[in-house]
N, C-alpha and C positions, 0 to 999 in steps of 0.2 A: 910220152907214154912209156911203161914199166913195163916187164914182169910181169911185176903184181899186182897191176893196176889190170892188167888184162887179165888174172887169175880172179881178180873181184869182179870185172863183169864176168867174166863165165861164172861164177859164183850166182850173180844174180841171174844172169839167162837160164840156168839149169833150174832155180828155184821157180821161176816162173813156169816152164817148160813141164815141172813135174806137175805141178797145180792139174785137175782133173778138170776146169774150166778152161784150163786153154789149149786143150785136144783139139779142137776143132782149126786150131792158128800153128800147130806144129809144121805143117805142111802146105805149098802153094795152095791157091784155089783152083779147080778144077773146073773151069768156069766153061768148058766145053763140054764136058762130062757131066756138068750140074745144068747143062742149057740156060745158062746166066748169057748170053750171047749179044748183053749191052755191059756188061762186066768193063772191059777195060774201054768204053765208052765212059760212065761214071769214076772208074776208078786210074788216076793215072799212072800211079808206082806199086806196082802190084807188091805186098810184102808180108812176108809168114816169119814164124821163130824159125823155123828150120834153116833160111836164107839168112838169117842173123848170126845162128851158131858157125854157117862157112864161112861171113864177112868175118865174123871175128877169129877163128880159125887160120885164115889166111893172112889177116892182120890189114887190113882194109881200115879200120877204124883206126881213126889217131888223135880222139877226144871222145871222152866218154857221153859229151853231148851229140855228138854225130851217131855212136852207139844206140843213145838211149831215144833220138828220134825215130829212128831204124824200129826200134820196138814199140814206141806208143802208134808210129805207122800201123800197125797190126792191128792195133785197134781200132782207129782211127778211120780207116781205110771201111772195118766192120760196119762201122757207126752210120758212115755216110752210106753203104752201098746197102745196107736193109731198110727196113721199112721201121719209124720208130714203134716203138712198142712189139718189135720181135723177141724172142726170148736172147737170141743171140749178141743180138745188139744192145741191150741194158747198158746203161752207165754202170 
């Protein structure tokens, strides 16, 4: 891992990040706050951008595949723990 390999993903995590579609994934789930209270029942690896921007921050990643699992977890995670046909959860 580079540099500027680490400068391209935060390239692309900030691209993502700005997206007005993925506000609702910048930050953990609040799954006590939201009385989701089978949350980490369904879901095992709990994961938001904002946990992705420290892992790579602190340099935690040392393959851009490890990175970029980290991130589609976010969705991932979305996909399984709503109901299909939420607005949230759409492919």
């Amino acid at each position: 891992m580079t540099s500027q390999s680490v400068k391209e993903w935060k390239r692309i995590l900030d691209t993502i990040m700005k997206d007005e579609l993925s506000e609702d994934f910048v930050e953990p789930v609040d799954w006590e706050e939201l009385g989701l209270d089978d949350y980490l029942d369904v879901i095992d690896t709990p994961m938001d951008l904002g946990t992705v921007k420290t892992k790579l921050k602190e340099g935690k990643y040392k393959t851009f595949q490890s990175f970029q699992d980290d991130v589609n977890l976010v969705f991932d995670n979305c996909i399984k723990y709503n109901r299909e046909g939420s607005d949230i959860a759409q492919d």
